[in-house]
DRENGU-419481 format. One record per atom (N, C-alpha, C): residue number from 1; atom name; x, y, z. Coordinates in steps of 0.05 Angstrom, whole numbers, padded with zeros to 5 digits. Layout:
N
NUM / CA / X / Y / Z
...
//
This chain:
134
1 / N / 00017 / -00023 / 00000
1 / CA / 00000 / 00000 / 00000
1 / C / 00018 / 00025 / 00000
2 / N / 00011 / 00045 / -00018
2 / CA / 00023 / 00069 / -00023
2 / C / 00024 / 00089 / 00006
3 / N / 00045 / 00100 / 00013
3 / CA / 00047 / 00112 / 00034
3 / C / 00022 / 00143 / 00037
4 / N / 00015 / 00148 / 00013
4 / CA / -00007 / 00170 / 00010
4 / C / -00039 / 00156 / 00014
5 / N / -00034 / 00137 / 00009
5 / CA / -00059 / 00123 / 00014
5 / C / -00066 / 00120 / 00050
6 / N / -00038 / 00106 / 00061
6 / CA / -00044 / 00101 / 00088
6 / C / -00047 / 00125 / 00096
7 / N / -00035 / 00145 / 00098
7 / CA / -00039 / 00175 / 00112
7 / C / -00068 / 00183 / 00102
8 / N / -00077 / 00184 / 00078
8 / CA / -00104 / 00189 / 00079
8 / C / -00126 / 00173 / 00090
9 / N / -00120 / 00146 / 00103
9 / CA / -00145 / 00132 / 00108
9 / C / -00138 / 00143 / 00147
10 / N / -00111 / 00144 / 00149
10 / CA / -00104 / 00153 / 00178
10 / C / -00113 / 00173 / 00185
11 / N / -00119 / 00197 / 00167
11 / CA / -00131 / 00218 / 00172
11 / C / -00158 / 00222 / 00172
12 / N / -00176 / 00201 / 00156
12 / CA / -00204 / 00198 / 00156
12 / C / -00211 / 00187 / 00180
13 / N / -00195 / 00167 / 00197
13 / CA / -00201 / 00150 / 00215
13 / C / -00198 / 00163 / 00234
14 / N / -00183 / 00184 / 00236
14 / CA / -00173 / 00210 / 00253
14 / C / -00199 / 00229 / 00273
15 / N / -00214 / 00225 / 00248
15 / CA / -00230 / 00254 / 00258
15 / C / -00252 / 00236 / 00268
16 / N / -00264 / 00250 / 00283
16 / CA / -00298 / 00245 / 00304
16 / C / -00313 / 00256 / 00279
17 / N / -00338 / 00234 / 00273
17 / CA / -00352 / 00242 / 00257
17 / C / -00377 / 00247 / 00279
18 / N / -00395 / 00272 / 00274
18 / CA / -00426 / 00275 / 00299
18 / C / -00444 / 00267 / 00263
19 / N / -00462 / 00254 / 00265
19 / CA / -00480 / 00247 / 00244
19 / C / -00508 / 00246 / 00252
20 / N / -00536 / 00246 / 00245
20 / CA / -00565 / 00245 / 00246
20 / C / -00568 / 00255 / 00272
21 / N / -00558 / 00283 / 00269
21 / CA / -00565 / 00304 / 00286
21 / C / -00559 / 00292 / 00317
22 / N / -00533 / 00285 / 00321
22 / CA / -00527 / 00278 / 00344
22 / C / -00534 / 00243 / 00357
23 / N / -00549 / 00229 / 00337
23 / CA / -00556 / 00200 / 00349
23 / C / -00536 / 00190 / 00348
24 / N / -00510 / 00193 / 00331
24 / CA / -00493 / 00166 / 00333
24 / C / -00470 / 00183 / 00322
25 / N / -00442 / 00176 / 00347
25 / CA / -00415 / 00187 / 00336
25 / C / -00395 / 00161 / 00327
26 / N / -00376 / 00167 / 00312
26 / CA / -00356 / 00148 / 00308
26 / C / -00323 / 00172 / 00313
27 / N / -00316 / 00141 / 00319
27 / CA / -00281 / 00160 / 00333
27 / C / -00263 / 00138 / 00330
28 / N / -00235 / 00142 / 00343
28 / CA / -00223 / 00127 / 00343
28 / C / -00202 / 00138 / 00371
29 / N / -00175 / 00127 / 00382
29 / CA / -00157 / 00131 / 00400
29 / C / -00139 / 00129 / 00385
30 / N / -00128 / 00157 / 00391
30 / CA / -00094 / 00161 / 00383
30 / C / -00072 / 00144 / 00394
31 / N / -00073 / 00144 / 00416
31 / CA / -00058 / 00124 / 00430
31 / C / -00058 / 00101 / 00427
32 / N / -00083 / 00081 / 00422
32 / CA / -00081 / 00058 / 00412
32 / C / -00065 / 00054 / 00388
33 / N / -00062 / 00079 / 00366
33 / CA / -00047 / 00067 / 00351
33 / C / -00027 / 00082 / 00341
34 / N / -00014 / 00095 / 00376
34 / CA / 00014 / 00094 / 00378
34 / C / 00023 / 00069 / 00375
35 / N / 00009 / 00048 / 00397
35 / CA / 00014 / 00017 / 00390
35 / C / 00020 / 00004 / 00372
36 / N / 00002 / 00016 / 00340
36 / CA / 00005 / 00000 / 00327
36 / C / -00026 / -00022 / 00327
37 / N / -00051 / -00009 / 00343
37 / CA / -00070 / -00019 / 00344
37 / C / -00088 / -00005 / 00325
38 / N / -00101 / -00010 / 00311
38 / CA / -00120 / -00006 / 00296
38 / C / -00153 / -00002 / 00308
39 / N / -00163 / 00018 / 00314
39 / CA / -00192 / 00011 / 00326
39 / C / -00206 / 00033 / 00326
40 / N / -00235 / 00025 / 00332
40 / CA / -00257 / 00049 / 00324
40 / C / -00280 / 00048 / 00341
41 / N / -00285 / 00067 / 00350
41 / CA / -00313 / 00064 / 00376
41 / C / -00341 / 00068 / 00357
42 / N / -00357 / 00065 / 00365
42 / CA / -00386 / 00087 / 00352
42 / C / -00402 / 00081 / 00383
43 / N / -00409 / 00103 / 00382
43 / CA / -00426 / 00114 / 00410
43 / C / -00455 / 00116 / 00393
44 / N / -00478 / 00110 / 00406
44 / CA / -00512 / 00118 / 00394
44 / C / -00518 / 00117 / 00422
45 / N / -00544 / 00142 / 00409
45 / CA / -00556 / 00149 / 00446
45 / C / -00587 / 00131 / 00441
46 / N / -00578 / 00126 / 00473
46 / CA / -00606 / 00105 / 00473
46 / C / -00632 / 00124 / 00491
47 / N / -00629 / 00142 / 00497
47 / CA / -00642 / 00161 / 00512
47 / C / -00635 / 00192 / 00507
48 / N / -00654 / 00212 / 00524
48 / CA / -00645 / 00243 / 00524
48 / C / -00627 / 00249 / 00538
49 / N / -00615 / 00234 / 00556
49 / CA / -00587 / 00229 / 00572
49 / C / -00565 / 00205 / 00577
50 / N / -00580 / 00182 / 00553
50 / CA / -00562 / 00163 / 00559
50 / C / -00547 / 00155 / 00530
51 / N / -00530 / 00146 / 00523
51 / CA / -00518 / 00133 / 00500
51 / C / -00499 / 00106 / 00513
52 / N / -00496 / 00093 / 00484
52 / CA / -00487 / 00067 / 00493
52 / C / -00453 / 00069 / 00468
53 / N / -00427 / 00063 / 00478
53 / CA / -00405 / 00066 / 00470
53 / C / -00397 / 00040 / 00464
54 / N / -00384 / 00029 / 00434
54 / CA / -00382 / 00008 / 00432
54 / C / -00350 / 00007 / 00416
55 / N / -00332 / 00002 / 00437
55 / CA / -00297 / 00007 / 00415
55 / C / -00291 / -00020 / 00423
56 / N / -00267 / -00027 / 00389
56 / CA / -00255 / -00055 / 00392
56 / C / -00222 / -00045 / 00376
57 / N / -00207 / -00063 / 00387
57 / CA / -00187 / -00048 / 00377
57 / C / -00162 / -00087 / 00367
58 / N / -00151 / -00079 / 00349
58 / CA / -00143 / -00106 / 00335
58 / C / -00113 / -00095 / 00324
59 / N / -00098 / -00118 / 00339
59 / CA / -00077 / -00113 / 00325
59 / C / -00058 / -00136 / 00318
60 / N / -00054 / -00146 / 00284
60 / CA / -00048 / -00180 / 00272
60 / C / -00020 / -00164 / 00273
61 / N / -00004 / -00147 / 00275
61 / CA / 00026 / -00148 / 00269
61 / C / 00042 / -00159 / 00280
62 / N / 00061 / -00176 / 00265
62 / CA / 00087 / -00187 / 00276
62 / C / 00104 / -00158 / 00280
63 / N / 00124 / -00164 / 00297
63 / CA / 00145 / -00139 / 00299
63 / C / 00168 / -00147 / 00296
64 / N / 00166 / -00171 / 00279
64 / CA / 00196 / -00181 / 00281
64 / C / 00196 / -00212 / 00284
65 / N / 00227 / -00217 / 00277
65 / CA / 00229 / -00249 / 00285
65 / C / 00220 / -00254 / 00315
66 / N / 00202 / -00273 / 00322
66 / CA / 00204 / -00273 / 00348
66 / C / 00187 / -00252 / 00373
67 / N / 00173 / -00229 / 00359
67 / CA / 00170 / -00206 / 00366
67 / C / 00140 / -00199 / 00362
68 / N / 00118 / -00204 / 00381
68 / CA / 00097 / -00204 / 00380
68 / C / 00087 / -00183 / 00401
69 / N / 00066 / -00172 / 00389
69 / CA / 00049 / -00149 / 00402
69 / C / 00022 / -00154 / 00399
70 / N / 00013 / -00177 / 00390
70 / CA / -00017 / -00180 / 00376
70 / C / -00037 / -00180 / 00397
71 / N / -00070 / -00181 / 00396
71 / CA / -00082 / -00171 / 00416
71 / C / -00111 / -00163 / 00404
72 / N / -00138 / -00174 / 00404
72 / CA / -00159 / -00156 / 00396
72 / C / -00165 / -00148 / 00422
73 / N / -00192 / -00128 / 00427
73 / CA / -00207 / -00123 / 00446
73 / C / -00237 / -00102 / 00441
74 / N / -00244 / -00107 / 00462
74 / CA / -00278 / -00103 / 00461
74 / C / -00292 / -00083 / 00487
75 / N / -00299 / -00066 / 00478
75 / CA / -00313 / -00046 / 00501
75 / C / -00332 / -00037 / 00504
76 / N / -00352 / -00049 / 00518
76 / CA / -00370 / -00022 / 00518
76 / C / -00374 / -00015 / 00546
77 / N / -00384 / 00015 / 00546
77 / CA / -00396 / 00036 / 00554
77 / C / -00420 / 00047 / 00561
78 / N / -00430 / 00043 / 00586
78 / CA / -00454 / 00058 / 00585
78 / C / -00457 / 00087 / 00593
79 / N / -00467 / 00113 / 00585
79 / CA / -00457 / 00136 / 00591
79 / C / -00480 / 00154 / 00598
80 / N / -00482 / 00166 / 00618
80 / CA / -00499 / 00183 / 00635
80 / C / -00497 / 00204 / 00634
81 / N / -00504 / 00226 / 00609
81 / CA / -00501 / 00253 / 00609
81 / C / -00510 / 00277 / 00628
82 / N / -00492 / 00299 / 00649
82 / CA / -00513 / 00313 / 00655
82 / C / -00524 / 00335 / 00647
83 / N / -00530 / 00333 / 00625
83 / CA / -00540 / 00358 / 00608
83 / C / -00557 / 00341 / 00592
84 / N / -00545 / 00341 / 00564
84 / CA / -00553 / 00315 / 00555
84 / C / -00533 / 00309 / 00530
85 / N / -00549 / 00286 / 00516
85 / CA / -00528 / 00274 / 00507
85 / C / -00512 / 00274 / 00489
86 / N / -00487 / 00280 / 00491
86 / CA / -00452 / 00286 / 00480
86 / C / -00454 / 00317 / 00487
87 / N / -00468 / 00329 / 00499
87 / CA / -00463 / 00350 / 00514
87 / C / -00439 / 00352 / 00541
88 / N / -00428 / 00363 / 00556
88 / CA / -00415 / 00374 / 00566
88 / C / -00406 / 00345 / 00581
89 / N / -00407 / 00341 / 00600
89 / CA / -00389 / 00311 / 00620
89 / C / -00414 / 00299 / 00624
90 / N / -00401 / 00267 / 00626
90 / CA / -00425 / 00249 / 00632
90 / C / -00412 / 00226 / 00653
91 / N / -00419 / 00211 / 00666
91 / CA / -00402 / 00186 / 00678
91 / C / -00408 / 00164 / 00665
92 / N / -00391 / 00143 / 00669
92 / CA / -00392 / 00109 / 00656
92 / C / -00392 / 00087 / 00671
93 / N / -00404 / 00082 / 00661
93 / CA / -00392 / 00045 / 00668
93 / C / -00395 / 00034 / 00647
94 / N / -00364 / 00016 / 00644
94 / CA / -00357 / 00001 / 00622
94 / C / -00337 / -00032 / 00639
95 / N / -00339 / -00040 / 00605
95 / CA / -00332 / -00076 / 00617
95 / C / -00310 / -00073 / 00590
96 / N / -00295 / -00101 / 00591
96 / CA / -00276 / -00099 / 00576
96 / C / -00265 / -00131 / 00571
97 / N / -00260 / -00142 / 00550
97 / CA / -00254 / -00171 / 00543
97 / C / -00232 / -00172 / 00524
98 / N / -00213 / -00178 / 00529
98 / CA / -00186 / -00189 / 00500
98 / C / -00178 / -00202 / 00508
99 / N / -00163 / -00216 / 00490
99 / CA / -00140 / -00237 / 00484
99 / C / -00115 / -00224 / 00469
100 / N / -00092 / -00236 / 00482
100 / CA / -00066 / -00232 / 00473
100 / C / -00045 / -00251 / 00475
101 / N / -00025 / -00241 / 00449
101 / CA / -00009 / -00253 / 00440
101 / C / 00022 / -00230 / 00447
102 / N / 00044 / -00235 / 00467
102 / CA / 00064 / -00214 / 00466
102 / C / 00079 / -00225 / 00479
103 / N / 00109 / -00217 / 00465
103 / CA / 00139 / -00228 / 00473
103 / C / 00158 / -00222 / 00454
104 / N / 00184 / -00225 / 00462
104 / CA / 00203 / -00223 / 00450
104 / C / 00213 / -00186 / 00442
105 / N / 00198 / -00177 / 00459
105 / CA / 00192 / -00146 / 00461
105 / C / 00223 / -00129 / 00484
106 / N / 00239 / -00115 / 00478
106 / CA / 00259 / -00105 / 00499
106 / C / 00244 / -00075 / 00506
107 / N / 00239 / -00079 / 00526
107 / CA / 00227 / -00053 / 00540
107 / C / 00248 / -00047 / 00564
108 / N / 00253 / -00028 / 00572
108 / CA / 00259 / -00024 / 00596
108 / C / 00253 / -00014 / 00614
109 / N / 00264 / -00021 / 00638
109 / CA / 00247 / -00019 / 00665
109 / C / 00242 / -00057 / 00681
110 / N / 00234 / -00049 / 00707
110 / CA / 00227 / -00077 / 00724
110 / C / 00199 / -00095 / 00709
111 / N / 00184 / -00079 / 00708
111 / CA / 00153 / -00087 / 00703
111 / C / 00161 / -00099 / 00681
112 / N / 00159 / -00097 / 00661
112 / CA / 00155 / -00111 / 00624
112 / C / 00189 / -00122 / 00622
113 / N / 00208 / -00120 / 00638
113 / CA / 00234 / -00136 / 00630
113 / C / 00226 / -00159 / 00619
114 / N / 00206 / -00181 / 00631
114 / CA / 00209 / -00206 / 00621
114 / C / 00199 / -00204 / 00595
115 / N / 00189 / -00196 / 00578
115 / CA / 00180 / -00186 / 00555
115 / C / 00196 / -00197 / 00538
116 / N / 00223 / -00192 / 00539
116 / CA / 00240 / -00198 / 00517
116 / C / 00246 / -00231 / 00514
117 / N / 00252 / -00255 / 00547
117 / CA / 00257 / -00272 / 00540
117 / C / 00232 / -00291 / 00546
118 / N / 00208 / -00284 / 00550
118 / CA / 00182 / -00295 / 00550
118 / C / 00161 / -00282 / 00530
119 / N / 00138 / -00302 / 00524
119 / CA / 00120 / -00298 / 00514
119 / C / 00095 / -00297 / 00530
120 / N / 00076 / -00284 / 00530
120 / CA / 00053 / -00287 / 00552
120 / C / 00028 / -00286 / 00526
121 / N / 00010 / -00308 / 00527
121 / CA / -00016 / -00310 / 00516
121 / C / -00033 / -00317 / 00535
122 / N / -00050 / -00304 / 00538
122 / CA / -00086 / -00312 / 00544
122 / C / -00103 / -00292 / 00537
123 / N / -00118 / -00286 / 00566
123 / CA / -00142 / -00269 / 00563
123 / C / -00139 / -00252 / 00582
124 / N / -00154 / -00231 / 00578
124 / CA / -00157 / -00209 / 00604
124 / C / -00185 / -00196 / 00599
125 / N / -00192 / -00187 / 00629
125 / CA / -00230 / -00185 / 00631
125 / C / -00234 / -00166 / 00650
126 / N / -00246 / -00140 / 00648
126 / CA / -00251 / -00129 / 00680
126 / C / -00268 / -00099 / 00668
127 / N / -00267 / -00092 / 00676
127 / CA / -00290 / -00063 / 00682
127 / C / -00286 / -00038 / 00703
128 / N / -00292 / -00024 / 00697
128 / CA / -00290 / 00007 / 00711
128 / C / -00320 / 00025 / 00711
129 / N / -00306 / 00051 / 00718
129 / CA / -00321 / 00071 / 00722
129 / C / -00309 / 00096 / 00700
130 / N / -00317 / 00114 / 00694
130 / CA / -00312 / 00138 / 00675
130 / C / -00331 / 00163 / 00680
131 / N / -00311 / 00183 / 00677
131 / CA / -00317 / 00213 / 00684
131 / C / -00307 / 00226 / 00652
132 / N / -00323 / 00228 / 00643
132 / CA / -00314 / 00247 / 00619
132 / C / -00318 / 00278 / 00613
133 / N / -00308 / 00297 / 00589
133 / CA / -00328 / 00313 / 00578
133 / C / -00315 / 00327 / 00562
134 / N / -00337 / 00337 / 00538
134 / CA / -00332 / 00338 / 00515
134 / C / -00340 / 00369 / 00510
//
């Protein structure tokens, strides 16, 4: 793929689209794909103060001989506007489900050292709370 091509689909994927007068946004996280993750939310409001947030984020790259970062995942969001909805701050509760594939990675520091001469695969599962505003 032509390097003008990826910058233009990076830049489309870039921007928060607001569409049918506020029922349904799509976005994506910059940071996820500092990683090298690929992923996209779409939020639709299910009420005059509530919307429901749905991001998954996927990433098939090898990084090398030996050198794995791979990983999908799944989120949703339930969101409590106090104004209303995608108006000003709202709170969350969200849940969260992936699987991963990573090793052979040199990071430094105590925490992620083993990274480089281990591999770690399974699953990971858990949920929070969220304070936002837009």
């Amino acid at each position: 793929m032509n390097p003008e091509r990826v910058f233009y689909i990076l830049v489309c994927m870039i921007i928060t689209i607001h569409c049918f007068s506020q029922e349904v946004t799509i976005g994506t996280n910059l940071l996820y794909w500092g990683t090298t993750s690929p992923n996209l939310s779409v939020e639709t409001a299910l009420g005059k103060k509530t919307t429901l947030e749905l991001t998954g984020a996927y990433n098939p790259f090898n990084l090398g001989e030996h050198k794995k970062f791979k990983h999908w995942k799944i989120q949703p969001e339930l969101r409590l506007w106090n104004c209303e909805k995608f108006v000003e701050s709202f709170f969350g509760i969200h849940g969260f489900y992936s699987e991963f594939n990573v090793g052979g990675i040199n990071f430094s520091g105590k925490i992620l050292s083993g990274l480089k001469e281990n591999r770690y695969q399974g699953y990971t599962a858990g949920g929070g709370i969220s304070y936002g505003y837009q």
